[in-house]
N, C-alpha and C positions, 0 to 999 in steps of 0.2 A: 458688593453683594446686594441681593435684593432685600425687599424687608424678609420677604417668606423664607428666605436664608437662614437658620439658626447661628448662632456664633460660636457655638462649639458644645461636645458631647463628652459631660465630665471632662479628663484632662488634654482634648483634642479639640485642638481649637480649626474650626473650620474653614477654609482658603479660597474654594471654587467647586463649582458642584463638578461630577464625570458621566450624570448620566441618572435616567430614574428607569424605573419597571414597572409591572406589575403588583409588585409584593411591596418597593419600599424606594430610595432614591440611595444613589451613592455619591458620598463627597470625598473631596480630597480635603486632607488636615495634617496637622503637624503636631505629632507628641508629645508635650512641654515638659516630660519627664525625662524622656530618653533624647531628646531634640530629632526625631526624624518622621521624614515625611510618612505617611499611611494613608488605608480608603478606610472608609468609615461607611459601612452600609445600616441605615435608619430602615426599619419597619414600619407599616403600617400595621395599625389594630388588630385590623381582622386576621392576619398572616404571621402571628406573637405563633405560634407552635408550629409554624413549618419555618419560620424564623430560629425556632431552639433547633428544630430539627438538624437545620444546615449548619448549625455551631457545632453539634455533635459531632456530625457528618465528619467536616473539615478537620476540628480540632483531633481528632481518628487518626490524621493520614501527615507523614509527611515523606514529600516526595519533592523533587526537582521540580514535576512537571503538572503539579497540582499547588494551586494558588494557600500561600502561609496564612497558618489564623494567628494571629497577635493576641487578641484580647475580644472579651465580652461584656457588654454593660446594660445598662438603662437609667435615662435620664430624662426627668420629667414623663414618666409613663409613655417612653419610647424607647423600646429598644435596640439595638444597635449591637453591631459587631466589625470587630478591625482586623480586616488582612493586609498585607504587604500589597503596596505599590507597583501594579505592572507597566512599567515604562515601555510602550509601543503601541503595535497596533491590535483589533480585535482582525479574527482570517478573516471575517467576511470584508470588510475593509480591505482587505488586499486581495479578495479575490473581486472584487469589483473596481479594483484598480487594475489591475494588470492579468493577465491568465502565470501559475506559476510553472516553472519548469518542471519536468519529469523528477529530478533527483531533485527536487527543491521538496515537492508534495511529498513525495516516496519519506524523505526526511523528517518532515514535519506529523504524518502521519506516524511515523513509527515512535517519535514522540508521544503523540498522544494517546497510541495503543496500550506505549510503557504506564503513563498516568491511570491508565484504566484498568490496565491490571493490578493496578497498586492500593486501587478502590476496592476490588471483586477481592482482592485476595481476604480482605478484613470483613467479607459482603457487606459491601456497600455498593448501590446501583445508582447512578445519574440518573436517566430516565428524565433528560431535558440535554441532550448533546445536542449542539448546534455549534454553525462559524461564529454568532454573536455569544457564544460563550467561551472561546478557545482564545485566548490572547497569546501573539507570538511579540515578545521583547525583541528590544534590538541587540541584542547579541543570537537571534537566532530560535529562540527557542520557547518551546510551545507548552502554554497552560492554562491549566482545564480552571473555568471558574464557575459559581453560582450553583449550590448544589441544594437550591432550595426545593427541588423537587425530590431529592434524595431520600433514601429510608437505606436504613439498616439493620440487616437480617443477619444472623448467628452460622456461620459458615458450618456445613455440615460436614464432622469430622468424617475418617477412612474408617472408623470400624462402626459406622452407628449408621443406616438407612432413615434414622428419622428426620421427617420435613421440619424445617423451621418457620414455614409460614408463609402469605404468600406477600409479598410485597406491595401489594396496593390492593384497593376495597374492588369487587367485582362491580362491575357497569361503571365506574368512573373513569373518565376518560383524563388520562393527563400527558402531558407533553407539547410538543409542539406541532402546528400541521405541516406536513412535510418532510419531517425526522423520526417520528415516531414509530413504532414496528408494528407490525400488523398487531400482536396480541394487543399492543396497547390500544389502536383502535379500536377494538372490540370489548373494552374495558377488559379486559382478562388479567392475570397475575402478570406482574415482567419479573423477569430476575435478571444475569449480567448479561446474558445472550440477546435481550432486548439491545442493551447497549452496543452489543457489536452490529445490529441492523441500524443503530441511527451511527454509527460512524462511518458504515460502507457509505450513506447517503453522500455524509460528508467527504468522506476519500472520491466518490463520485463525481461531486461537484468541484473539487479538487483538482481532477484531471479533464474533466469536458468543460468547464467555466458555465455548466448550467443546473440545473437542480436535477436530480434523479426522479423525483414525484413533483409536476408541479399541474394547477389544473387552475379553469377560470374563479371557481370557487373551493369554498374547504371540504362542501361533503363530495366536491368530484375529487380532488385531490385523495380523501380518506379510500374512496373507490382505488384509485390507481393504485394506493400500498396493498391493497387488499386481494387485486385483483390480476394488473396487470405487472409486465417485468420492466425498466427502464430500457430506453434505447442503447445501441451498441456504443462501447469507447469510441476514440478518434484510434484510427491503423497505428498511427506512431507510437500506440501503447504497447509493451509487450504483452504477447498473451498469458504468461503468467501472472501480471497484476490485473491484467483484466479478468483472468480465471480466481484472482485474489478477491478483486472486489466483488464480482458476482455471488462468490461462495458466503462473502458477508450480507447479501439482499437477498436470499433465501425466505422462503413466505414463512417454512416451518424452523421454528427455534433447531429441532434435532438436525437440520440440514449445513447450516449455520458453522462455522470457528466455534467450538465450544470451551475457548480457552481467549482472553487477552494477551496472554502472553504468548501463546502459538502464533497466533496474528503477529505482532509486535516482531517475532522472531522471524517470521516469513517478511514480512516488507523490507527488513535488515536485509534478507539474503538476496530480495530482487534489486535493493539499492545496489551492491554489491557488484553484483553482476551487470549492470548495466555499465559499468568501465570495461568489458570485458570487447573486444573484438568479434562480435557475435556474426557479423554479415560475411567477416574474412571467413569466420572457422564454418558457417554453413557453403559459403564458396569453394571450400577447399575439401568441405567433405562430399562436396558435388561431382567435382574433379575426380576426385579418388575412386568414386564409383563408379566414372565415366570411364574413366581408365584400366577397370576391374571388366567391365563389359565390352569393349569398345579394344579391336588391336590397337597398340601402342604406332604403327603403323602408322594408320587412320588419325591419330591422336595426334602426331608431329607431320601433319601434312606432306607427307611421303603417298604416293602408287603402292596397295597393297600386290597388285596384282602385277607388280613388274618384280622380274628373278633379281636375287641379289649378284652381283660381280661373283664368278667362280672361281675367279685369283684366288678372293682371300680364303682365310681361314674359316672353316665353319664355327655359326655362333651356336654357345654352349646355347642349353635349354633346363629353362627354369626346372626346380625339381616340380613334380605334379604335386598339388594336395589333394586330399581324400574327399572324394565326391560327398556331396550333403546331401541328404535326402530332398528331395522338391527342388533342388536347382540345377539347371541344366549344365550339362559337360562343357566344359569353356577347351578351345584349346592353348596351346602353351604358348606364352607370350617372349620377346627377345627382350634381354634385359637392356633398359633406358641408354647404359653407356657405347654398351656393343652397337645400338642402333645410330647415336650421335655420331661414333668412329666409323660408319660405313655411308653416314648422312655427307659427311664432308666429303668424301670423293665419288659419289653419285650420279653428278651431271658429265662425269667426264667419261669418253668414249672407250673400251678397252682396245688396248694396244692388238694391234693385230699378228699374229705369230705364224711367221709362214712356215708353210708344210714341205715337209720333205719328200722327194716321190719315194714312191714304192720301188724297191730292185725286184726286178719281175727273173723268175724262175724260167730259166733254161732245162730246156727234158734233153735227157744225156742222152 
């Protein structure tokens, strides 16, 4: 360790540092109480009440997919707070390692939509979502960290219209550039709808391997959230999730998912259906139409326009249905088997049948 290394925070004694921020640094240590490993996130001075805040925050929620708070302290006129140990990677790290698969993102977003409903439901709003805050473990799965920009507001019950307040000071800009939602740009109130705009970012980035907003500097950047739409998916996307993430970059909050859990539930369902046989069953509903339109005739590469053999048997005739308003009179088609059984002896000549003469009439 270095000198600048402290050696441990009350009963955690400190290992290797994981990383520092803005607000404070985070180490890894080990609990001499309970014997196991933890992060220890150290404050700095100026950041001791948005420090308490995120202890609030955390200690509020517990979920799967939202990072565990252990403990709170201060030592030596620094304070600190201990969550659980995320063993992997942060997304951004893997998404600059490799681009992920469709059902891989689809996956991991719905993850995280689950974490975020689980914040809004208690109103509490991130309003700092990013891939540098999203760690996915190696077993898969994805959680939300760092909620030192967090505030929480008193969820407004079903029988009461009154506001709780708004969430952040007017004209203060907070978040990140790049992530943030328009209102936040413009210092405005956020509440959880904010949150659903910086996770479209990320579900965006997600699926194209590039940023949704990105510009040479920050205030062109803050222009693009402000002003312009991101470019289109890549084709390989279905247009459902791409009609998913669109509805999440919406400029106006009211245009927006106004629910995490609707979101959360919608990515489940496009997961889902991407097992499905989507190319067979638009193929075959192409067919069916062609064959709705189109004689059956024409459709098995037969001569409409040559007679059938007058040997056989006449073929039965479909019953009619009842003409539809606005589409025109089709006429009756030979059913698929009947045509097969007069397919196989088709090419062959009919037997010729000689004629009998005429007994010609004698006048008496």
């Amino acid at each position: 360790m270095t000198p600048s290394t402290p050696e441990r925070f009350g009963p955690y004694k400190v290992l290797s540092s994981l990383g520092a921020g803005g607000m404070g640094e985070v180490w890894k240590a080990r609990d001499t109480r309970l014997d196991r490993i933890v992060a220890v996130k150290a404050s700095k001075a100026a950041f001791d009440d948005r420090f308490e805040r995120e202890a609030r925050a955390v200690a509020a929620l517990n979920h799967p997919n939202i990072v565990a708070l252990y403990d709170v302290g201060r030592d030596g006129g620094v304070s600190y707070l201990v969550t659980e140990l995320v063993e992997g990677e942060s997304l951004r790290v893997l998404l600059e390692r490799d681009h992920l698969p469709l059902r891989r993102a689809l996956e991991l977003a719905a993850q995280i939509a689950d974490g975020l409903a689980a914040a809004h439901q208690i109103g509490i709003v991130h309003r700092d979502l990013k891939p540098e805050n999203i760690m996915v473990t190696r077993e898969g799965r994805a959680k939300i960290l760092d909620f030192g920009l967090a505030k929480r507001a008193e969820p407004a019950s079903a029988d009461t219209q009154t506001n709780s307040g708004p969430l952040t000071n007017e004209g203060s800009v907070m978040g990140t550039v790049g992530y943030m939602s328009p209102e936040q740009a413009r210092g405005r109130a956020a509440d959880h709808r904010s949150d659903i705009f910086s996770f479209g970012a990320v579900l965006y980035e997600m699926l194209s391997g590039h940023r949704a907003f990105h510009a040479d500097s920050a205030p062109e950047t803050l222009t693009a959230i402000l002003k312009e739409d991101p470019a289109d998916l890549p084709l390989t996307i279905p247009i459902a999730v791409r009609n998913c993430v669109f509805h999440c970059l919406e400029k106006e909050p009211g245009n927006r998912f106004q629910s995490a859990k609707d979101l959360a539930f919608a990515l489940q369902r496009h997961r889902r259906r991407l097992g499905q046989p989507q190319l067979f069953l638009l193929a075959v509903a192409h067919l069916c139409r062609h064959l709705r339109r189109r004689r059956l005739l024409h459709s098995l590469g037969l001569r409409p326009h040559r007679p059938l053999p007058h040997r056989t048997a006449p073929l039965p005739l479909l019953p009619r249905r009842p003409r539809r308003r606005g589409r025109p009179r089709l006429r009756p088609r030979w059913p698929l088997h009947c045509l097969l059984a007069h397919a196989s002896c088709w090419p062959r000549p009919l037997p010729e049948i000689p004629q009998q003469p005429r007994a010609r009439r004698t006048l008496a």
